[in-house]
Every structure is written in C-alpha cells, then in structure tokens.
Backbone as a ProteinNet text record, in pm:
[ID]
protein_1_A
[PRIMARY]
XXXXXXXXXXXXXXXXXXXXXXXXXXXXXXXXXXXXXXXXXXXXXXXXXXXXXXXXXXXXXXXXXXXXXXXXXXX
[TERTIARY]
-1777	-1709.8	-1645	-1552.1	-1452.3	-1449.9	-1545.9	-1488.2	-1396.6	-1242.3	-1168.5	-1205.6	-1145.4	-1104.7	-979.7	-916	-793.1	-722.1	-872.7	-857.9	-840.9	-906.1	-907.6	-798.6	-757.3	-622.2	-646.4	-552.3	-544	-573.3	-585.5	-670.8	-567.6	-433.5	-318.2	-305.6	-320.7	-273.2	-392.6	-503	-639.8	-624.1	-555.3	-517.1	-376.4	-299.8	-232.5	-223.4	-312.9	-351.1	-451.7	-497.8	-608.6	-519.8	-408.7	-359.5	-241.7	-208.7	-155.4	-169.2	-333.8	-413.6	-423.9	-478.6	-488.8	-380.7	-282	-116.8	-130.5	-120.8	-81.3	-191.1	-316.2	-394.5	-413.9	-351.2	-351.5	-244.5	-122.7	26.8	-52.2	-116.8	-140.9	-252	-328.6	-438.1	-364.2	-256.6	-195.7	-115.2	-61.4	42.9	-102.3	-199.3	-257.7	-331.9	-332.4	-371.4	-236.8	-160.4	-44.5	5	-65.8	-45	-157.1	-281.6	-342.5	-301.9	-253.6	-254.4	-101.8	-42.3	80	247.3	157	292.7	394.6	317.1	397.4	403.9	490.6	527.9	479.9	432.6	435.4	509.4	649.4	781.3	783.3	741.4	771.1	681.7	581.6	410.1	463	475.5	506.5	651.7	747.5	827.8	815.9	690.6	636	537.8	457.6	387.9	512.8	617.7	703.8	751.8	795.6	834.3	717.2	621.7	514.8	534.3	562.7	513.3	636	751	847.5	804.6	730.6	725	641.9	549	410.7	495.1	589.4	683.1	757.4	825.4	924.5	792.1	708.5	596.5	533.6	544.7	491.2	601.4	755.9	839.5	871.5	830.6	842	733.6	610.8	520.4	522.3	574.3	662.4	708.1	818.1	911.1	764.7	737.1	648.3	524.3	520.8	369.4	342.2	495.9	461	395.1	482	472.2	342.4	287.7	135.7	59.1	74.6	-39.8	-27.3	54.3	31.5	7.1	5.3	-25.6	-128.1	-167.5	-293.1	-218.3	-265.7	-192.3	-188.9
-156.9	-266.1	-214.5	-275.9	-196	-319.6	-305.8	-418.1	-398.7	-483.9	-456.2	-488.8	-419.4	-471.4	-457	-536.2	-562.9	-428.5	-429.4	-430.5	-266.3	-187.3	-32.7	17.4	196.6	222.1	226.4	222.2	312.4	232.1	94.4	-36.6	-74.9	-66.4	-146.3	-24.8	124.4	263.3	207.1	181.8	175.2	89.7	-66.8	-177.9	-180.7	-117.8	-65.1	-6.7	114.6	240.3	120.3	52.7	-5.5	-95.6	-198.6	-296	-202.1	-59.7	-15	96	64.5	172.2	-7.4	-89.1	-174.8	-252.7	-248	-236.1	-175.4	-26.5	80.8	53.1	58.1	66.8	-42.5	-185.8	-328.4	-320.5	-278.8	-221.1	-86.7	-5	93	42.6	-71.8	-168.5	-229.5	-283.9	-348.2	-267.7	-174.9	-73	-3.9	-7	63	-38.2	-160.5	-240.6	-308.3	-290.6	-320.3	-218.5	-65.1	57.1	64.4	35.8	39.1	-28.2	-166	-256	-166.6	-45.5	-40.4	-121.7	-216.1	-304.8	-226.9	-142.9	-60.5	63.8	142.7	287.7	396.3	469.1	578.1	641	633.9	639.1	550.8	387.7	334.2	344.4	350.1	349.1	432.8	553	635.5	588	546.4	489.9	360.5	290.7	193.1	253.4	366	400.4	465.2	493.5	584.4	472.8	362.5	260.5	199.4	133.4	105.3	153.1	328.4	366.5	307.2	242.9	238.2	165.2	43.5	-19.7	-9.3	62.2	117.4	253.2	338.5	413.1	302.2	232	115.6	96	12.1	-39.6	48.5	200.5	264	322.4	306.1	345.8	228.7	114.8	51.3	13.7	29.1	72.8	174.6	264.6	366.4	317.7	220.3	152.1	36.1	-7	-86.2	-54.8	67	131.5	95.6	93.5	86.9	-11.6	-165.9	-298.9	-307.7	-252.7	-335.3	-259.3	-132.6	-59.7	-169.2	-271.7	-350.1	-490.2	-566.6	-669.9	-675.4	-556.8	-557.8	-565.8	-589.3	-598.2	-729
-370.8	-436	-563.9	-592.4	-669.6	-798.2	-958.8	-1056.8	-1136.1	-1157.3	-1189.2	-1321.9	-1482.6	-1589.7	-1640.1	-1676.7	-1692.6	-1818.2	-1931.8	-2025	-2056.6	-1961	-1903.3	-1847.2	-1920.4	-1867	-1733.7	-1616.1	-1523.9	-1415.4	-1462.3	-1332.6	-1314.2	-1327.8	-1278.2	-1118.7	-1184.8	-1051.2	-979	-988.5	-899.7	-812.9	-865.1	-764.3	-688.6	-777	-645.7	-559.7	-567.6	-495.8	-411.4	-393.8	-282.6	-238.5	-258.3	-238.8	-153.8	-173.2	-98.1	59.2	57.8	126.2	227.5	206.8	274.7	364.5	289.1	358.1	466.9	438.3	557.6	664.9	598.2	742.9	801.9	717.9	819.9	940.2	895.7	957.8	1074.3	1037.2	1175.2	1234	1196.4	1301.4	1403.5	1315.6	1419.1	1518.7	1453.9	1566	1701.1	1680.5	1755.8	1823.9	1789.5	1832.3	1966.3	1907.2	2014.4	2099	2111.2	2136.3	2286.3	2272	2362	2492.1	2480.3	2599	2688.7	2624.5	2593.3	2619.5	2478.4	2444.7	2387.8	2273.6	2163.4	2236.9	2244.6	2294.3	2176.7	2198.9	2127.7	2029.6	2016	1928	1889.2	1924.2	1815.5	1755.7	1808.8	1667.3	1589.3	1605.7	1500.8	1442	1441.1	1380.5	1298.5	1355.5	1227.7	1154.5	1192.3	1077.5	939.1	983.7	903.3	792.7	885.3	784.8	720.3	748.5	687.1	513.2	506	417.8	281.9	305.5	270.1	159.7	204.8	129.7	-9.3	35.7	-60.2	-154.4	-85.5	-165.5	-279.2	-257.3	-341.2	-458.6	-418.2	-491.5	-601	-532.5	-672.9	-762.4	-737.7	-784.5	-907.5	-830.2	-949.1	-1061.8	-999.5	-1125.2	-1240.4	-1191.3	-1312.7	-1377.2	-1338.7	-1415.7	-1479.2	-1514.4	-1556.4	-1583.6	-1631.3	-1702.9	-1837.8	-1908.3	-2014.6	-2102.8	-1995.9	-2030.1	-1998.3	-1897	-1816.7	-1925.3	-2013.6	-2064.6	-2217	-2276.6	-2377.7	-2310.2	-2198	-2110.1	-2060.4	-2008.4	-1886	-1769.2	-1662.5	-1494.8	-1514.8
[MASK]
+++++++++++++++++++++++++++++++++++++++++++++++++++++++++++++++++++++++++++

C-alpha cells in the first residue's frame, strides 16, 4: 500500500508513475484478454501495446512542464 503526502517532494513522480503503470497493464489485460479467444490478432496486440504507451509518454512530458508549479502547490 502506497501513503501518499502531498506535502513530500517527489509524490506528484510516484502517483504518476503508478497511475501510469496501471494504465498500461489495464490496456494489455485487456489486449490479452481479447487475444486468447482470438478476437485480437497478434499485430494488433502488439500495435495496441505500442499505442497504449502514447499516452503515459504525453502525461509525463507534461509533468516536466509542471514540476515547478506542483513543487510550491503540492499535486
């Protein structure tokens, strides 16, 4: 179990870093979940795991952009 404090550096990277680990592997539950019965083909699984990551890429690009603000705010 993971307790967040707002008030500690580095808990804004920690919850994103989990909020983005839970992303990907909800997105490849489901691809493999639709992979077995074979609904999903093989090329595409791997072509949604590729995109999957797109979004979690964007997400930490813009936390960069917003380190500075969250380190006088909190998350």
């Amino acid at each position: 179990m993971i307790i967040l404090i707002p008030s500690l550096p580095g808990v804004c990277a920690v919850l994103a870093a989990v909020l983005h680990a839970a992303f990907a592997l909800s997105v490849l539950a489901i691809a493999v979940g639709l992979a077995i019965p074979g609904i999903l083909s093989p090329v595409t699984g791997a072509l949604l795991h590729e995109l999957s990551s797109i979004p979690v890429i964007a997400n930490s690009a813009r936390l960069i952009g917003i380190k500075e603000r969250a380190s006088r705010e909190g998350c």
